[in-house]
MARZA-830688 format. One record per atom (N, C-alpha, C, O): x, y, z; residue in one letter. Coordinates in pm, whole numbers, padded with zeros to 5 digits, always signed. Layout:
XYZA/...
end
This chain:
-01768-02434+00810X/-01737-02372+00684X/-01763-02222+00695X/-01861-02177+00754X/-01670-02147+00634X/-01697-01986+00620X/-01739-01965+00556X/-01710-02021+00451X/-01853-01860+00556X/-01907-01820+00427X/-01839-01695+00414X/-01799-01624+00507X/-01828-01671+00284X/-01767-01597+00186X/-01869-01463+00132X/-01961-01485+00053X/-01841-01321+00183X/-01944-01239+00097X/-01907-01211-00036X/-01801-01237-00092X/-01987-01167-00072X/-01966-01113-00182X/-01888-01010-00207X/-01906-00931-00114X/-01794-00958-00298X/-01713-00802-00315X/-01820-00684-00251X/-01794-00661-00133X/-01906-00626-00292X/-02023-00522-00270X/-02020-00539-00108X/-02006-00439-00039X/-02032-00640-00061X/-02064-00662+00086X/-01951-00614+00184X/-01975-00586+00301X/-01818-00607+00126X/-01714-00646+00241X/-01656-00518+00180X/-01542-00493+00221X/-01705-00432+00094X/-01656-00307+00003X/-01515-00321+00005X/-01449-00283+00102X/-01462-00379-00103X/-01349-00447-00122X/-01333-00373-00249X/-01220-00338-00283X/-01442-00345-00326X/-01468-00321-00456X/-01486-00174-00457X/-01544-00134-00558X/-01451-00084-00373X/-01460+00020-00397X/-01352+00150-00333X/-01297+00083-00245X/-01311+00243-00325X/-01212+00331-00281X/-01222+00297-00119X/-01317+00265-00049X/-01045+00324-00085X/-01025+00289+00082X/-00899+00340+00092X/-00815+00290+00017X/-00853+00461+00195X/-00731+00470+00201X/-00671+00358+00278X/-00734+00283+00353X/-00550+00352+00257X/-00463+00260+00275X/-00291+00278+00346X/-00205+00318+00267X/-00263+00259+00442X/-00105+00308+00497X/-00047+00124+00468X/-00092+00020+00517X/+00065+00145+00371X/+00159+00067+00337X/+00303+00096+00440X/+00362+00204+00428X/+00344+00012+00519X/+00494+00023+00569X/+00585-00091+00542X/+00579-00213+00562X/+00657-00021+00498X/+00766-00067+00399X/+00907-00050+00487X/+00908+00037+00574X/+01035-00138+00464X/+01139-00135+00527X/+01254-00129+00381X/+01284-00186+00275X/+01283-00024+00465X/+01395+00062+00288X/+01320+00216+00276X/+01247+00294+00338X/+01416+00194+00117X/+01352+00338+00024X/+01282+00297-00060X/+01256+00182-00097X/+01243+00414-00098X/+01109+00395-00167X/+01122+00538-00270X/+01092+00653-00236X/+01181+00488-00421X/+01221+00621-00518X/+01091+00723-00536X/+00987+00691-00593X/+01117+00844-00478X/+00983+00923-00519X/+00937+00924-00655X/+00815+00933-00660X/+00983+00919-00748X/+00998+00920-00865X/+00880+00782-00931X/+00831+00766-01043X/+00871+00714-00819X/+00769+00538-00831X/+00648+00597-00762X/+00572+00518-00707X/+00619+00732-00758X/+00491+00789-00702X/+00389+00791-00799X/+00272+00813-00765X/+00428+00766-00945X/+00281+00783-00989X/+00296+00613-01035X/+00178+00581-01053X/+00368+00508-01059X/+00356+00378-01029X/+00278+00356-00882X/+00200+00263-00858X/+00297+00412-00835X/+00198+00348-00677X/+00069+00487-00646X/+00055+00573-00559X/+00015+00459-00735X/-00127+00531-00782X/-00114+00694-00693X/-00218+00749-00658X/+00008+00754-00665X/+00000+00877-00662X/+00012+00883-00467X/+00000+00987-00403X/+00034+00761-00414X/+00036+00770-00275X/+00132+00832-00236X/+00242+00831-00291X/+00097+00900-00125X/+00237+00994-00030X/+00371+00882-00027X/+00376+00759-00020X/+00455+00970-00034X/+00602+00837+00003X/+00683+00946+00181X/+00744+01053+00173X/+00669+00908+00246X/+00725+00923+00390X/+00796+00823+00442X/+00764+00712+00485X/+00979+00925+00425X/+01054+00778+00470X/+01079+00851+00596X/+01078+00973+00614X/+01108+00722+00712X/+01123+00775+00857X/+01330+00703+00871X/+01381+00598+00829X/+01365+00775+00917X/+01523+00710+00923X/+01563+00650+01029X/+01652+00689+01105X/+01470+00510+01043X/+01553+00403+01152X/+01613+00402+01173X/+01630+00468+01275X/+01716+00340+01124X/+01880+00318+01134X/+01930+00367+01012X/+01859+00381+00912X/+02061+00395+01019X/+02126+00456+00850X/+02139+00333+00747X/+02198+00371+00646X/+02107+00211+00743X/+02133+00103+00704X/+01968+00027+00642X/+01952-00068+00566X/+01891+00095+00697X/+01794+00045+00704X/+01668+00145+00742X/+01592+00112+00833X/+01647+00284+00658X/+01496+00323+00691X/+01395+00248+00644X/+01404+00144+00578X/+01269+00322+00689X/+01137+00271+00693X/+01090+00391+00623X/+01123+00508+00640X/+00986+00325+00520X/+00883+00398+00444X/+00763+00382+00483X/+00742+00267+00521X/+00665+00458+00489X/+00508+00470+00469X/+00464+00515+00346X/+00492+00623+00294X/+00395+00429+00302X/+00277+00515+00188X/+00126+00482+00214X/+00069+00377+00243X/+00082+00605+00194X/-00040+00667+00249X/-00114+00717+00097X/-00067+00796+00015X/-00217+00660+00091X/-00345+00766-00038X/-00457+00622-00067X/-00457+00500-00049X/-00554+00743-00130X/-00670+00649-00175X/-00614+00556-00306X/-00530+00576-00394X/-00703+00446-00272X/-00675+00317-00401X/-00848+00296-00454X/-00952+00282-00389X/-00828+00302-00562X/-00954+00243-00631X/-01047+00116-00599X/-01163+00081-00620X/-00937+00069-00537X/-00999-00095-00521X/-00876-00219-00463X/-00759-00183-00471X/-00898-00327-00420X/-00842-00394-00418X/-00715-00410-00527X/-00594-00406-00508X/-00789-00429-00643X/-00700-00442-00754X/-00601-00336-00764X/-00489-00374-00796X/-00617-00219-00744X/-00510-00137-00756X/-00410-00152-00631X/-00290-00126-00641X/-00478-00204-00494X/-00387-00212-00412X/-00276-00357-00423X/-00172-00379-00361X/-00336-00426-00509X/-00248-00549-00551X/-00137-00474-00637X/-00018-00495-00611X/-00180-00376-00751X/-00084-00362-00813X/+00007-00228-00774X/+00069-00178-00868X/+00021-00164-00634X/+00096-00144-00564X/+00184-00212-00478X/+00296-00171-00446X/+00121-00339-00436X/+00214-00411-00386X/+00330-00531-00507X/+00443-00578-00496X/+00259-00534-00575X/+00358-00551-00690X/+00437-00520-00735X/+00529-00591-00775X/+00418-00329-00746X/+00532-00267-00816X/+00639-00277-00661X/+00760-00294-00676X/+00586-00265-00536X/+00706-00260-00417X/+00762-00422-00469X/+00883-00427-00447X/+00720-00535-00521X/+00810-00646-00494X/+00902-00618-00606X/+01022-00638-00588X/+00850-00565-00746X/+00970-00523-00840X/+01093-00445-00792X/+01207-00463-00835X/+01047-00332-00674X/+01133-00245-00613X/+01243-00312-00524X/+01341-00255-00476X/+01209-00448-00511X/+01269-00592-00390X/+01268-00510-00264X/+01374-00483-00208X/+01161-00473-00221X/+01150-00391-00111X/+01022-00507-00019X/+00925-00556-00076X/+01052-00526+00115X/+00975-00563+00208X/+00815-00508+00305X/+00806-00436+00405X/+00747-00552+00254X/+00630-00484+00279X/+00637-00556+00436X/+00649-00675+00466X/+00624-00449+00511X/+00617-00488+00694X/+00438-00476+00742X/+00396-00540+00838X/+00377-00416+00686X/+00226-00387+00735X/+00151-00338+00584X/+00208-00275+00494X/+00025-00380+00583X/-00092-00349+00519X/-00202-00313+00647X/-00237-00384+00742X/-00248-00145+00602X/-00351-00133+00687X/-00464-00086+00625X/-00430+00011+00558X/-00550-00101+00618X/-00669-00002+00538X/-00751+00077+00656X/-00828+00021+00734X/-00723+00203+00656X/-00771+00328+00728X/-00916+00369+00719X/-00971+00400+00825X/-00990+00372+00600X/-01125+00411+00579X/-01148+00379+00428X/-01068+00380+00335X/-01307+00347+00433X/-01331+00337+00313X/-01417+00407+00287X/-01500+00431+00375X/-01429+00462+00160X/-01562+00582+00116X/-01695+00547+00051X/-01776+00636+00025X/
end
């Protein structure tokens, strides 16, 4: 059986930047819907770029409700990474 920490323990519960890659566009304009993160699209193919978004999230919860607003966007989330936490 796994044990499970607590939020405080696994700092889940507190600020962490975060790089989102995304396959598509990504409307700059949905920058302050996705808590103000950088939008960097890279141009794969003409049919098909790739986005990054990059910035601090409050918490888990806010990073849920970034990935939310991308499924409203019907956009494909390819990677979740979390970079550092503060």
């Amino acid at each position: 059986m796994k044990a499970v920490l607590p939020p405080s323990r696994t700092g889940f519960d507190r600020p962490a930047t975060y790089r989102i890659g995304i396959q598509g566009r990504v409307p700059a304009r949905w920058r302050d819907r996705l808590d103000g993160m950088a939008i960097t699209e890279y141009p794969a193919e003409a049919d098909s770029p790739m986005t990054t978004l990059v910035g601090e999230l409050a918490d888990q919860v806010a990073l849920a409700g970034v990935l939310n607003t991308l499924v409203e966007l019907h956009l494909s989330v390819v990677s979740v990474e979390r970079l550092s936490a503060t």
